[in-house]
C-alpha positions as CSV (number, residue, x, y, z in Angstrom):
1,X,-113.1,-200.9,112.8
2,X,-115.9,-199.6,114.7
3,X,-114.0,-195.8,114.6
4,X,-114.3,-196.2,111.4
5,X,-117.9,-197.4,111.0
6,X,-119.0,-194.9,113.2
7,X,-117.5,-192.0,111.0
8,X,-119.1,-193.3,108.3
9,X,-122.5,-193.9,109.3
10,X,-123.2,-191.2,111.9
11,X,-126.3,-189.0,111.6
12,X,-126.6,-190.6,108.1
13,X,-129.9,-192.8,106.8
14,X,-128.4,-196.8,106.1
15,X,-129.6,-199.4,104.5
16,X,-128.2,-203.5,104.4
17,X,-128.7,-204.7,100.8
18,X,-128.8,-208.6,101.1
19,X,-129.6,-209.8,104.1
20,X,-127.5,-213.2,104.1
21,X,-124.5,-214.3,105.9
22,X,-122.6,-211.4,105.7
23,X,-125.4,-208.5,105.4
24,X,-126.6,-209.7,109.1
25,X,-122.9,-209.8,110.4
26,X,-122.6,-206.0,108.9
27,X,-126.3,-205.6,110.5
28,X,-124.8,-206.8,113.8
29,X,-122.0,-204.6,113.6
30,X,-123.7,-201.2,112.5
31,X,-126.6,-202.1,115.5
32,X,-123.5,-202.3,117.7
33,X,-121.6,-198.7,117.0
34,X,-125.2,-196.9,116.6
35,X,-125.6,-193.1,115.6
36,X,-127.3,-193.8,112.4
37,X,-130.1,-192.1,112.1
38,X,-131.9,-195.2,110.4
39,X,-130.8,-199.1,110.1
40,X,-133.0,-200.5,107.2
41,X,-132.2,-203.6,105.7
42,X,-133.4,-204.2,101.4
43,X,-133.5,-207.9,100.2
44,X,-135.0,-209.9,97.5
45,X,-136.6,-212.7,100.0
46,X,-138.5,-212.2,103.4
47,X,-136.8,-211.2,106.4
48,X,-137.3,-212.0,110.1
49,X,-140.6,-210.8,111.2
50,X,-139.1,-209.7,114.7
51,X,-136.9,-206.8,112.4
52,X,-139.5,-205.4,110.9
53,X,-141.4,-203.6,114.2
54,X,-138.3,-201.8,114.6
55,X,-136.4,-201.5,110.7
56,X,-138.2,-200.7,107.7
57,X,-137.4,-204.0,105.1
58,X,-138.1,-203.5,101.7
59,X,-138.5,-206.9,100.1
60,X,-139.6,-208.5,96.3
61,X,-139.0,-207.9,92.8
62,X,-138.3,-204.1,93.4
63,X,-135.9,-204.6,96.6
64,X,-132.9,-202.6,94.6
65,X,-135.1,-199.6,93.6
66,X,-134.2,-198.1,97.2
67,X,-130.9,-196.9,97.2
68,X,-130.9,-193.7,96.5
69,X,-133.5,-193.1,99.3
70,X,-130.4,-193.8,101.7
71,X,-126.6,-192.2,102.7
72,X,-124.6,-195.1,103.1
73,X,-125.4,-199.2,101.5
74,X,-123.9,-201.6,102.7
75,X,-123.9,-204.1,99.7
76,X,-123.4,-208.0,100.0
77,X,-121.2,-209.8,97.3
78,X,-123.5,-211.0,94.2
79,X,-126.1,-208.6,94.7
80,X,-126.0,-207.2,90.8
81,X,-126.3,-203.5,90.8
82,X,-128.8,-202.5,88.3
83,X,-127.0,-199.6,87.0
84,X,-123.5,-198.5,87.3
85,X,-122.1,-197.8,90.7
86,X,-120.9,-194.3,89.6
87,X,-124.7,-194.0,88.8
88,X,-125.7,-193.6,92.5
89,X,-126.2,-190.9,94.7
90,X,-125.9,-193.1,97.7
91,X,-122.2,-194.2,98.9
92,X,-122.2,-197.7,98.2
93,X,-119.3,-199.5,100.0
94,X,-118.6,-203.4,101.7
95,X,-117.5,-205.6,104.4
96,X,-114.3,-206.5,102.6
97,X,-113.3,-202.9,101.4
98,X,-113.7,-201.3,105.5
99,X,-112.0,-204.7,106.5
100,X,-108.9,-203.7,104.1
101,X,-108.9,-200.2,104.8
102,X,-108.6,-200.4,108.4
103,X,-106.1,-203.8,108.8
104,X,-105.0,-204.0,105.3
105,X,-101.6,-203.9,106.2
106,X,-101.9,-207.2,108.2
107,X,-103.4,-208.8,105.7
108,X,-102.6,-211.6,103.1
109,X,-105.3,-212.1,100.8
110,X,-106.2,-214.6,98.4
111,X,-108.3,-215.4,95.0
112,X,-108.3,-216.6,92.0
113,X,-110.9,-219.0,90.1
114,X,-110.2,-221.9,91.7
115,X,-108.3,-222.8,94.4
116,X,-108.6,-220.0,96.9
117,X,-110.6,-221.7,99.7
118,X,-107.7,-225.0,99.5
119,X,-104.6,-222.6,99.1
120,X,-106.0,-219.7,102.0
121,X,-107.0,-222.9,104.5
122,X,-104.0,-224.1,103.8
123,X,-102.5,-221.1,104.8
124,X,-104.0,-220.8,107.9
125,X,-103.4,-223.7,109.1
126,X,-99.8,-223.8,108.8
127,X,-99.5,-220.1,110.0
128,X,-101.6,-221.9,113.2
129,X,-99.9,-224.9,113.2
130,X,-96.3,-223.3,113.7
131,X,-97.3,-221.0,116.6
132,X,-98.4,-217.7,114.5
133,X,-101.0,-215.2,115.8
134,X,-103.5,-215.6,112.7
135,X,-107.0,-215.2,112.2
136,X,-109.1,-216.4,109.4
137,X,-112.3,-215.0,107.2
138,X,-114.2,-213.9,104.2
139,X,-115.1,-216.0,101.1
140,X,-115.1,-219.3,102.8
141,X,-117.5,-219.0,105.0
142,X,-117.1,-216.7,107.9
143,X,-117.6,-212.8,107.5
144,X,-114.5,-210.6,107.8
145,X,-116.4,-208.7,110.6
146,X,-117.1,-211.1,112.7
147,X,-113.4,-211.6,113.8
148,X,-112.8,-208.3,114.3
149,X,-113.5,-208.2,118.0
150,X,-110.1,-210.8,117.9
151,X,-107.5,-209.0,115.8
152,X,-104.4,-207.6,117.8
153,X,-101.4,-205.1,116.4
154,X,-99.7,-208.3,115.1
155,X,-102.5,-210.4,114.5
156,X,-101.9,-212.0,111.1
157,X,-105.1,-211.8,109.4
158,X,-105.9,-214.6,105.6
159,X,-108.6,-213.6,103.7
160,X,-110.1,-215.0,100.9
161,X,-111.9,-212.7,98.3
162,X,-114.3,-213.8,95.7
163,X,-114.4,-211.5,92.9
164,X,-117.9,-210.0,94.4
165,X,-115.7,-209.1,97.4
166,X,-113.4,-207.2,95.2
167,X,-115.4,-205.8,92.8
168,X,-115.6,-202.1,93.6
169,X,-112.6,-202.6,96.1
170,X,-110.6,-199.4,96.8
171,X,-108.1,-200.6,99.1
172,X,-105.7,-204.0,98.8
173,X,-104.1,-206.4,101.2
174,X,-100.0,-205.7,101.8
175,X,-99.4,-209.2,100.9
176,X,-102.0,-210.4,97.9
177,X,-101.8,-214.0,96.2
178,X,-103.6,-214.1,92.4
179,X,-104.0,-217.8,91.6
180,X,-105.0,-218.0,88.5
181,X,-107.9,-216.4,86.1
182,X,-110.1,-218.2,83.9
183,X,-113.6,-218.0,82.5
184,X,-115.7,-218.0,85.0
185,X,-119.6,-215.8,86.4
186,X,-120.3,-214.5,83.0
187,X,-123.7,-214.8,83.9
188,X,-122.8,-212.0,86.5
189,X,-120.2,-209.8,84.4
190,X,-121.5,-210.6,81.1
191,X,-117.5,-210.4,79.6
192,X,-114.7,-212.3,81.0
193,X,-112.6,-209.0,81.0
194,X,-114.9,-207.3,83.3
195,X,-114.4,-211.0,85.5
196,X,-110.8,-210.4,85.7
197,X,-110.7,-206.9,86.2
198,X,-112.2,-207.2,89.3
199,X,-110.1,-209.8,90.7
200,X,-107.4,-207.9,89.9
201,X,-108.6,-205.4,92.0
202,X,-106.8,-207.6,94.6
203,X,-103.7,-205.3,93.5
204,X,-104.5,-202.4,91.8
205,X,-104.5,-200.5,95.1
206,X,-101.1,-201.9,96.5
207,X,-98.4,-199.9,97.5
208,X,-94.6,-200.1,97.0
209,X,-93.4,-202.0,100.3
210,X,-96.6,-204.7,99.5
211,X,-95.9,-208.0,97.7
212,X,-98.3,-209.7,94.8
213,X,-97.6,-213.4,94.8
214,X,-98.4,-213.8,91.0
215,X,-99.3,-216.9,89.1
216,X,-96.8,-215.7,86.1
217,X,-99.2,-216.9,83.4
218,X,-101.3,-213.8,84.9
219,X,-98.8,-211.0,85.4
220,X,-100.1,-207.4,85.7
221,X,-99.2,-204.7,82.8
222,X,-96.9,-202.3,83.2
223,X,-98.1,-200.0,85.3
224,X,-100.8,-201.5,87.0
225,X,-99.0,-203.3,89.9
226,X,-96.8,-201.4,92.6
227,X,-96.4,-204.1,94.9
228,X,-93.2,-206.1,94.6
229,X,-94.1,-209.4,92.5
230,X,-93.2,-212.6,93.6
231,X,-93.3,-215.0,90.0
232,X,-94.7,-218.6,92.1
233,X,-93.5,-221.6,90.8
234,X,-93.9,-225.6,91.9
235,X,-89.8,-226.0,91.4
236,X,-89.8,-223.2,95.2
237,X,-91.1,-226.0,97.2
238,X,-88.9,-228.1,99.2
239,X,-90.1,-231.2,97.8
240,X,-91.3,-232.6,94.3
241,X,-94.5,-234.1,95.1
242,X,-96.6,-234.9,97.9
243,X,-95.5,-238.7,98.0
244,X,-92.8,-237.0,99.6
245,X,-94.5,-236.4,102.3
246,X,-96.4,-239.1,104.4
247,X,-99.6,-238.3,105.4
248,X,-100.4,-235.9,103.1
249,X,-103.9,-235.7,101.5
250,X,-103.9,-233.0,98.9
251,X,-103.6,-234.4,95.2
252,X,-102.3,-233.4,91.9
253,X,-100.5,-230.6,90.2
254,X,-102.7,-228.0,90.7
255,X,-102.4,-228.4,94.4
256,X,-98.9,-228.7,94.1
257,X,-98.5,-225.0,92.9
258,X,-101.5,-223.9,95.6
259,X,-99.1,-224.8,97.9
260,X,-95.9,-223.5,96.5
261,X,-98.1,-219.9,97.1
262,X,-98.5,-221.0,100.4
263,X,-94.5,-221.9,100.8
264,X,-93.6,-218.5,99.4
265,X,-95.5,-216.7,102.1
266,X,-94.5,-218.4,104.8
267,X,-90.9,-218.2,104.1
268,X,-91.8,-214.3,105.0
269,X,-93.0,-215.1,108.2
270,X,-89.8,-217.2,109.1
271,X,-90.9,-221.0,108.8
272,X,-88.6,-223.3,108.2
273,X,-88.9,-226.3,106.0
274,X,-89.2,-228.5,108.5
275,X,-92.0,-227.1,110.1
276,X,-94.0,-226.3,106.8
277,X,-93.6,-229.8,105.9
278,X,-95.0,-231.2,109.2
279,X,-97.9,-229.0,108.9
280,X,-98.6,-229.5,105.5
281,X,-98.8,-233.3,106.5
282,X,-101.7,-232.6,109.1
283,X,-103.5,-230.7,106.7
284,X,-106.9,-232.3,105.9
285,X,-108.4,-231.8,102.5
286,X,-111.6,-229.3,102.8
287,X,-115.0,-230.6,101.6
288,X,-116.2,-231.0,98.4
289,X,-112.7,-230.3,96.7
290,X,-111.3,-233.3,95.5
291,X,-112.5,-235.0,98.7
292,X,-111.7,-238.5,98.8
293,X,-114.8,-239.8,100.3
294,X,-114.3,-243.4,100.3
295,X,-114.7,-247.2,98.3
296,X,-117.9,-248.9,97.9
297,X,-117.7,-252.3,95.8
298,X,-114.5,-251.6,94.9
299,X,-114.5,-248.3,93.0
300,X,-112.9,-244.7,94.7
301,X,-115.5,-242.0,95.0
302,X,-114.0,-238.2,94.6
303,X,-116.5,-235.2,95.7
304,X,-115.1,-232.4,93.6
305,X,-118.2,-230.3,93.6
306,X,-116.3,-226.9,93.8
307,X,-115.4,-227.1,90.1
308,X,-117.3,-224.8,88.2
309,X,-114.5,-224.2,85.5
310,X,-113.1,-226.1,82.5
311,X,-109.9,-226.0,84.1
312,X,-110.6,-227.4,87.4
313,X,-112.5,-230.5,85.9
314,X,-109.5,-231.2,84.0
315,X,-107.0,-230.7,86.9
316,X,-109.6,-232.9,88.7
317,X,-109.0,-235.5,86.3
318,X,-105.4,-235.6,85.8
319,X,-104.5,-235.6,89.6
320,X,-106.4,-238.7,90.0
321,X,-104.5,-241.7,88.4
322,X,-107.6,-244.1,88.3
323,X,-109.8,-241.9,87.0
324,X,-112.4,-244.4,85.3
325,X,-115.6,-242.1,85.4
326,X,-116.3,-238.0,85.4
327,X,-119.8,-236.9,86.0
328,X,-120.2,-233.4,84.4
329,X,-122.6,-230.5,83.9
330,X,-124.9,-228.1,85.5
331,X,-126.6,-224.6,84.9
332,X,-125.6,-223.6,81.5
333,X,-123.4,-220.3,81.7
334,X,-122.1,-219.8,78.8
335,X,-119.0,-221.3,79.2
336,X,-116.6,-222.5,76.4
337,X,-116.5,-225.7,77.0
338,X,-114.1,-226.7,73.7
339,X,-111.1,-226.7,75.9
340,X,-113.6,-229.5,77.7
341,X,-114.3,-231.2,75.0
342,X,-110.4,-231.3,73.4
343,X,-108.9,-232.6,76.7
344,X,-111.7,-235.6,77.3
345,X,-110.8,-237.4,74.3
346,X,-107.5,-237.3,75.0
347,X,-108.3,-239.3,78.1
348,X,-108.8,-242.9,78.2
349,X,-112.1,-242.4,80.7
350,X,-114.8,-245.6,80.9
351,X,-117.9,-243.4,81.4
352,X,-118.4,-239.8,80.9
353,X,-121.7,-238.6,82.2
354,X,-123.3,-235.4,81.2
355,X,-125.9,-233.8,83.1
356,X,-128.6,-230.6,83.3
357,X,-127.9,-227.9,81.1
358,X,-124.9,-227.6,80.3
359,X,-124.2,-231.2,79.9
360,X,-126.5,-231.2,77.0
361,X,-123.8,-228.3,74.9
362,X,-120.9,-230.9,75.9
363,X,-123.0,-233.8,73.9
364,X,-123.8,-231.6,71.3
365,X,-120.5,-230.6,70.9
366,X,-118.4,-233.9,71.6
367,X,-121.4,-235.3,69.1
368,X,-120.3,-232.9,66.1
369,X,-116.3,-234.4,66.8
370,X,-115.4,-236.9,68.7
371,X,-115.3,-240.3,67.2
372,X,-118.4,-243.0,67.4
373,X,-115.9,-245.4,69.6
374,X,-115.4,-242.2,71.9
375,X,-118.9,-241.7,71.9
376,X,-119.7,-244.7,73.4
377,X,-118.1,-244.4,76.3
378,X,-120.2,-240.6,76.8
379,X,-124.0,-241.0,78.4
380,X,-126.5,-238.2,78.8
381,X,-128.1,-238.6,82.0
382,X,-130.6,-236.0,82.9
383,X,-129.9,-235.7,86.8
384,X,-127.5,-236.4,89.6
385,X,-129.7,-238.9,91.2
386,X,-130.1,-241.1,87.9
387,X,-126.4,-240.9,87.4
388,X,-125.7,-241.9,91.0
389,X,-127.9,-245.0,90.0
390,X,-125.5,-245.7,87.0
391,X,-122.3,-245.3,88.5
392,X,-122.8,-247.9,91.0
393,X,-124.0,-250.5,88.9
394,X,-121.5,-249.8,85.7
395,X,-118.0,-248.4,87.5
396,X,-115.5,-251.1,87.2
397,X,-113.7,-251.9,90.5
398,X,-110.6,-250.7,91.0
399,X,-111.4,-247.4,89.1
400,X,-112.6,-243.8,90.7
401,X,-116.0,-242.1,90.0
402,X,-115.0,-238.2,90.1
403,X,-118.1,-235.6,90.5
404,X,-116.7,-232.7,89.0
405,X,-119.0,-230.9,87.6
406,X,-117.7,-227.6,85.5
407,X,-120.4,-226.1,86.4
408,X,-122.3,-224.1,88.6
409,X,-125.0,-225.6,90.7
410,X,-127.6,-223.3,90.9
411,X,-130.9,-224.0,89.5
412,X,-130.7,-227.5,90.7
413,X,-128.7,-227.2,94.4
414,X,-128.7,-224.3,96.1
415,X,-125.0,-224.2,96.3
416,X,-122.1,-226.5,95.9
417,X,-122.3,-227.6,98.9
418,X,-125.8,-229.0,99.0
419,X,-124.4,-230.9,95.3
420,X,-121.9,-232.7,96.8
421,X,-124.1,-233.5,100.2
422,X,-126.4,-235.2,97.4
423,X,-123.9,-236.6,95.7
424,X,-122.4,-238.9,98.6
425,X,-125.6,-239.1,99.8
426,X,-126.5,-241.6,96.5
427,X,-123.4,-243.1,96.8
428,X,-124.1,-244.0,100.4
429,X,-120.9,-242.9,101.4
């Protein structure tokens, strides 16, 4: 990786645009190979004052005006481009598009809208769990580069990619796994087409000896896919359901098909039922996706913060049998919620609580259908805190208060995270 770096960056003027998580790993990393003849670092918010004496930082309203001044940017996932990428001089590149040039071939990758951070962890940890040489990155949390220093010739490497990460990708994983794709960042991509094309990204540059384990609701089109496709279905796992299995604590159907991605990999890597099943057992749910996070006066208490999709909220609410409350709504992203507002009132739910933003379209829009009994049953409630309060004096015991909000939490929190941290917080949980 560093070879590769160094080629790219030698004798030429760089600049870090976003200086987050992963623009001060790739900081760290260019710092450490050297030869450029300039290091500068371009953010919207204030940077360390101890970088400044020795890298010019350009910071404010007017941080993405720079690029052209420089050879080589390396851009951090969300950082909107204000003009087409085509449209620069500069060459614009990423962590995740070196990462898959250079170890691309020992790499599974994962995305999707919802489920990559369960199904990739998931991954990982049986990989681990049965003795494999595997290494773990990228969307959830830890930068691709930082593990570099750790990867051998048959290191194993899982990587999940958010669409930001694949956005203007030019190479793909050997073996890549597309969940599923629904609406979702249109505040980013403005269409939902734009969305999916760059998650598809995750295959366009595959080769023939790869493999594309495909949801088959979202097959490529002729043509677009090289990669040997692998159609993933619930009916490949070993087992029916995850009663099957004691100990397990992943829920519902939707999990049940994350996993049968996970099954359909492994079998490449020579586990054996027994041993998938053992390790899927000791698998422990990940924060804030349809974490059970205890009973307080007699009522369950999911954290399902993740959801920021129609789709999740509703797989949220199906794989929960005593589902008696949903707490709903956030920053307003244009979403269509109708799907939303279909599915609820086909559910027997005590409360329905709509919050912020977007929970204000779902009342205007269950409002303008649903029936006056139904209605009933739905409250506007202005903020998490104040529907906190109500939960815990009006859930009935023996039912489950979900928080899933489809919806994203900015605005408000300043990431999922920090929303379901609040929310157990109230709860006292």
């Amino acid at each position: 990786m560093k070879e590769t770096i160094r080629n790219l960056v030698n004798n030429k003027k760089v600049l870090i645009l976003g200086f987050g998580r992963e623009g001060q790993s790739s900081f760290r990393m260019i710092s450490s190979v050297g030869v450029y003849e300039c290091l500068d670092i371009a953010d919207a918010n204030a940077v360390s004052s101890d970088l400044t004496a020795m890298h010019n930082v350009i910071t404010g309203a007017a941080y993405l005006d720079c690029l052209d001044d420089y050879d080589v940017v390396f851009k951090s996932p969300g950082i909107v481009l204000p003009k087409d990428i085509k449209e620069y001089k500069c060459h614009i590149t990423c962590q995740a598009d070196l990462f898959l040039q250079v170890y691309g071939a020992q790499t599974i990758g994962i995305t999707g809208t919802k489920g990559k951070s369960t199904t990739s962890s998931l991954l990982y940890h049986i990989l681990k769990t049965c003795g494999k040489d595997v290494l773990f990155g990228g969307n959830i949390g830890l930068p691709i580069f930082d593990i570099t220093d750790q990867i051998h010739p048959r290191t194993i490497i899982v990587f999940e990619l958010s669409c930001h990460q694949l956005e203007y990708a030019h190479y793909s994983p050997s073996k890549a796994i597309l969940l599923n794709l629904y609406e979702d960042h249109l505040d980013h991509y403005g269409t939902v087409e734009k969305y999916w094309y760059a998650k598809q990204n995750i295959y366009r540059n595959q080769g023939y000896c790869d493999f594309l384990f495909c949801n088959p609701d979202f097959l490529p089109k002729q043509g677009e896919c090289k990669a040997a496709i692998i159609k993933v279905k619930t009916g490949d796992l070993p087992f029916s359901s995850f009663e099957e299995i004691p100990g397990v604590t992943l829920r519902g159907t939707h999990n049940l098909f994350n996993t049968a991605f996970v099954y359909d990999v492994c079998r490449r890597y020579d586990i054996s039922d027994k041993d998938f099943m053992e390790a899927l057992a000791s698998f422990k749910t990940l924060a804030h996706r349809l974490e059970f996070i205890g009973t307080k006066d007699g009522v369950d208490y999911y954290d399902d913060s993740i959801s920021t999709t129609v789709e999740s909220c509703m797989s949220a609410i199906k794989a929960i049998p005593n589902a008696g409350t949903i707490l709903l709504g956030g920053m307003d992203r244009g979403i269509d919620y109708d799907p939303l507002v279909e599915f609820l009132q086909t559910r027997t739910l005590e409360h329905i609580i709509l919050m912020y933003d977007s929970g204000k379209v779902l009342l205007d829009k269950l409002s303008a259908v649903a029936s006056p009994e139904f209605m009933e049953h739905v409250h506007y409630i202005e903020d998490l805190a104040s529907a906190c309060a109500f939960v815990k004096e009006n859930a009935s015991k023996g039912t489950a208060v979900i928080l899933s909000p489809a919806a994203a939490s900015y605005g408000v929190f300043k990431n999922f995270e920090q929303r379901g941290d609040f929310f157990k917080e109230h709860i006292g949980l």
